[in-house]
N, C-alpha and C positions, 0 to 999 in steps of 0.2 A: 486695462492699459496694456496698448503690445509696444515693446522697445527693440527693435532690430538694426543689425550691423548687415552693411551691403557691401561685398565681397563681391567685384563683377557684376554676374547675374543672380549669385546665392542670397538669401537674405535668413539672416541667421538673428534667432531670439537671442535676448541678454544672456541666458543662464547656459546658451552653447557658446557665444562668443566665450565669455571667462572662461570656458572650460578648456577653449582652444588652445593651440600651442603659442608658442612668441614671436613666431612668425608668421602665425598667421592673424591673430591679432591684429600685427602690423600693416598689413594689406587692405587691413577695414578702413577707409576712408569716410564714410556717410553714416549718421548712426542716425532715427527717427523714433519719435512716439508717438500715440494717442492717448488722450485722457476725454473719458466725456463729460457733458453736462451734469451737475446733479439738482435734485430738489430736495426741500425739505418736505417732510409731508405731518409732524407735530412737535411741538417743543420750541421753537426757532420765536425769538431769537433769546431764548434762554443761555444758550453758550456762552454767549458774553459776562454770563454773570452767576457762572457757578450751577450751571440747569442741567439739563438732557435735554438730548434731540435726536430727533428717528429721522432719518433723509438716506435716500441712494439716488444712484447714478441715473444716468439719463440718454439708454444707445440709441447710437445714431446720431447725438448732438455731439459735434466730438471737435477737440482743437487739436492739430498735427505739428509737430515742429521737428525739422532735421536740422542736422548739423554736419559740414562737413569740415576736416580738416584745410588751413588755408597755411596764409603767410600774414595775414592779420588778423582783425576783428572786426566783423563785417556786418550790421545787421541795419535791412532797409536803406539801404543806400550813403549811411551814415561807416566810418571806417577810423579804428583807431591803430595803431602801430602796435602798440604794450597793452597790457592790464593795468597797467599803472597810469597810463595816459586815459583809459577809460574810466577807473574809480577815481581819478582826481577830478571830472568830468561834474561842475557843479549845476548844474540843470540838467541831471535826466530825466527828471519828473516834466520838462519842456520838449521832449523828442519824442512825443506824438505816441506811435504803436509801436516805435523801438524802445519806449521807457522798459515795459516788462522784461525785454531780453535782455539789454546792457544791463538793467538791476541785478539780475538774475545771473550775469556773466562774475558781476563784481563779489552778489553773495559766496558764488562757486567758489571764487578766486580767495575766499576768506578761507577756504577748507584743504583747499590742494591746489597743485598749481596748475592751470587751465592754458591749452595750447591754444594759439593762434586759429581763429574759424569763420565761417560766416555759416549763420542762422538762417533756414527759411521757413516760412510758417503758415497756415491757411485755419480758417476754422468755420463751422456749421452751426457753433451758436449764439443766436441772438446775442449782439451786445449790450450791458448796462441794462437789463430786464430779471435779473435777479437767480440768474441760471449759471453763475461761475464762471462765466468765459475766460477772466483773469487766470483769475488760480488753475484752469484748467493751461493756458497756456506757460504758464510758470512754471507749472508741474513737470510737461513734457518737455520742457527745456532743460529744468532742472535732470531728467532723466534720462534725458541726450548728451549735457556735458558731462555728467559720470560715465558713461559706456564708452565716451571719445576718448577721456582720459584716466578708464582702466578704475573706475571707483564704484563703488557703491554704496546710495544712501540708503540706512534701516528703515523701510517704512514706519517708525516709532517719530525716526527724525524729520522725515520727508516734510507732515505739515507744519512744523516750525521752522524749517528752510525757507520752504514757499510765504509763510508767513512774515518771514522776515526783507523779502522780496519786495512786499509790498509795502512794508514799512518805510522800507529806504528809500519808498517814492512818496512818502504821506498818506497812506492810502489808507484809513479805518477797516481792519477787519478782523475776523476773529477765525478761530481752527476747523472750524464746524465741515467747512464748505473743502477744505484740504483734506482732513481724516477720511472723509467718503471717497472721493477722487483719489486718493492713497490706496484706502483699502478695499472697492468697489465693489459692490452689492446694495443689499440694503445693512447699514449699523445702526445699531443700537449704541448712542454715545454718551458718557456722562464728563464736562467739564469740569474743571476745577479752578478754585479764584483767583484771582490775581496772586502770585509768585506762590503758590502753592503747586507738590509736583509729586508723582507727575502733572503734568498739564492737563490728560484726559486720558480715560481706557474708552475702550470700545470692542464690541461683539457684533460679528456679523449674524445678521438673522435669518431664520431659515421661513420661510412664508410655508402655512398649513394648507392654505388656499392659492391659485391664483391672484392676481390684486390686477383691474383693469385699471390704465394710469393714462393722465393724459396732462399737458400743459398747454396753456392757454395763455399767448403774450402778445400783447402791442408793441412793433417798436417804435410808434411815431409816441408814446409814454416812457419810453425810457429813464430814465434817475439812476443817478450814480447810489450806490448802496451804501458810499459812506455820510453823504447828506442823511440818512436817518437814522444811520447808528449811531454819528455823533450828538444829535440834540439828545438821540436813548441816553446816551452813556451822562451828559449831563444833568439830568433831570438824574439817576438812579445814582447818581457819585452824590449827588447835591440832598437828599437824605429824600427824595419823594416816595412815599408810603405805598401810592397807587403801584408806580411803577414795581417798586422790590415787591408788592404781594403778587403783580402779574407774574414775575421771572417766575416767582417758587409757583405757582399754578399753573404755569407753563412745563419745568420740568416734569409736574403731575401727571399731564398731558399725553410728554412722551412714555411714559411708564404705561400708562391706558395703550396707547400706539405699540408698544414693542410687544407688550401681551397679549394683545390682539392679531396680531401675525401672525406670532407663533401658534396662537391657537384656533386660528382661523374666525375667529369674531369679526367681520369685514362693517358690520352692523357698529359697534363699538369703537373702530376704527375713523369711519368715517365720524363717530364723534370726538372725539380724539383730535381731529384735523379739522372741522369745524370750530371747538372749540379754542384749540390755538388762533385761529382768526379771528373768534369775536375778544379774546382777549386783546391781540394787537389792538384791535379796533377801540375799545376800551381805556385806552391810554394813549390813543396816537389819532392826531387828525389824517387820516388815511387818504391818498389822492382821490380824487373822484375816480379818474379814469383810470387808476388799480381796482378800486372797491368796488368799479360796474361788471368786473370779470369776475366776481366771486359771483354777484348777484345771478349772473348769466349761469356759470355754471351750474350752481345751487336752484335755478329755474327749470332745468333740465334733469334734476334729479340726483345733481352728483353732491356730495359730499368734497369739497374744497378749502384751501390754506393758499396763504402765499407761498411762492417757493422758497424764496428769497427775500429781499426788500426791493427790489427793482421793477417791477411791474407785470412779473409772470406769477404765474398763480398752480398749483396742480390738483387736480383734481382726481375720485374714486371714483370710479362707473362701478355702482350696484348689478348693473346688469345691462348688454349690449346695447339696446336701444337708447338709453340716454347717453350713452357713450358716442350715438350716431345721432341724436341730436342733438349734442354740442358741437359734432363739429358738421354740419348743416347752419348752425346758427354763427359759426366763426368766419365758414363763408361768404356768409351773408353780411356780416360785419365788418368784413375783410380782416381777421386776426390772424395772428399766426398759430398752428396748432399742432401737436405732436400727439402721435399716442401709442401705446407698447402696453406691454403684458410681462409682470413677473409672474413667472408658471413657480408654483408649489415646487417644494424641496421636498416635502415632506407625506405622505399617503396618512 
């Protein structure tokens, strides 16, 4: 994530702005983030219920949002006078792709007092395919109107900020998809259960190996992610056997996935990440037209999971060639397709 203060022509990171003086500070008008995409890649969707989960980020898929100082509250063409004329504001969950930012302005407004602005925002990933474009844009909002108004959030707190963002819009979600986009790399995450705390630790891991990565998404399959977390969570509240034995098999999963990084087992890995998808599969009538992108990529050679619950999937290339015929086959399918390389940390 970079968060910068634009000074004229200078564009200065968070940690020189704070340092700056007080009047200079004051000159910053525009402040901007990026957060990008992430995936899960085992364990998922464990978090919801006391599990582990191994997932990182996703460069190049990235959501941006600035903020400049104004004389109101301005986002998308929508315009409020006060903070108080916005949180009294009973349908934001109605204002389209300004819900995320006025949510987000009101969360703010619960912590410190939040100056008069208008939001602008673009982003690069896929919507509603299961790749965080939300929480990605929250996030950068959320760490645009700290910088505007001289704050900063601990990234301890950051994903129950952003968490809480989404709540105020009814939005089902869980921490999973914010502690990565928080802490960016690849983590190694362990949840905790309901009203138990912390909420969640987490360690960034260092890969022994390279890891060839790739996502794989339709948007004409799109699904909102909280359509299947919510029938998840009733079946696993409601005492179903199948489901709680999948979570705790699932955190197993990512325990197999995080040791395997580190110690360069890519072989172990990829089962690790298959096996969290036959377990979804397991307990969940899965879309077809999600469940033909695992097929596809698993045809190819790769070792695959969903990313999310939206309909993108990511996948291990074992080795370049199936890596190049998956995405030969995406074109020819017309998918959409991403793919990157985390290079080794470690010799």
């Amino acid at each position: 994530m970079f968060l910068i203060g634009r000074k004229g022509r200078k564009s200065w990171h968070l940690a020189e702005f704070l340092r700056a003086d007080e009047d200079d500070r004051h000159t910053v008008t525009t402040f901007s983030a990026t957060v990008p995409a992430r995936v899960a890649l085992a364990g998922n969707p464990s978090d919801g219920y006391g599990g582990r989960v191994v997932a990182t980020v996703v460069p190049h898929l990235e959501a941006s949002v600035s903020v400049e100082h104004g004389t109101s509250f301005q986002v998308d063409g929508l315009e409020f006078a006060t903070i108080d004329d916005l949180a009294a504001n009973d349908n934001l969950a109605d204002t389209g792709d300004a819900a995320l930012f006025l949510a987000s302005l009101v969360v703010a407004a619960r912590r410190w007092p939040v100056s008069p602005c208008s939001v602008r925002w673009a982003t690069s990933i896929p919507r509603s395919v299961g790749l965080s474009g939300s929480s990605a844009l929250v996030i950068a909002t959320l760490q645009t109107l700290a910088a505007a108004n001289e704050q900063t959030i601990e990234p301890a707190q950051m994903p129950q900020m952003a968490l809480a963002v989404e709540k105020l819009l009814g939005i089902t979600a869980g921490l999973q998809d914010r502690v990565v986009q928080t802490f960016g790399g690849i983590q190694g995450m362990t949840f905790a259960r309901r009203n138990e705390r912390p909420p969640f630790t987490t360690r960034t891991l260092q890969p022994r190996r390279d890891l060839d990565l790739v996502v794989l998404y339709d948007t004409a399959a799109a699904e909102p992610s909280q359509t299947y977390h919510g029938e998840l969570r009733q079946r696993y509240d409601g005492g179903d056997r199948d489901v709680q034995n999948a979570m705790r098999a699932l955190a197993r999963m990512a325990d197999t996935a995080e040791r395997s990084i580190e110690t360069g087992d890519l072989k172990q890995l990829g089962l690790a990440m298959n096996e969290s998808y036959d377990l979804r599969a397991s307990i969940s009538d899965l879309s077809p037209s999600h469940a033909r992108l695992i097929d596809l990529a698993r045809s190819c050679g790769l070792a695959a999971n969903y990313a999310g619950s939206g309909g993108a999937i990511v996948g291990l290339a074992a080795t370049v060639a199936a890596g190049d015929q998956l995405a030969s086959a995406a074109v020819r399918e017309h998918l959409g397709f991403h793919r990157w390389k985390v290079l080794a940390s470690v010799s």
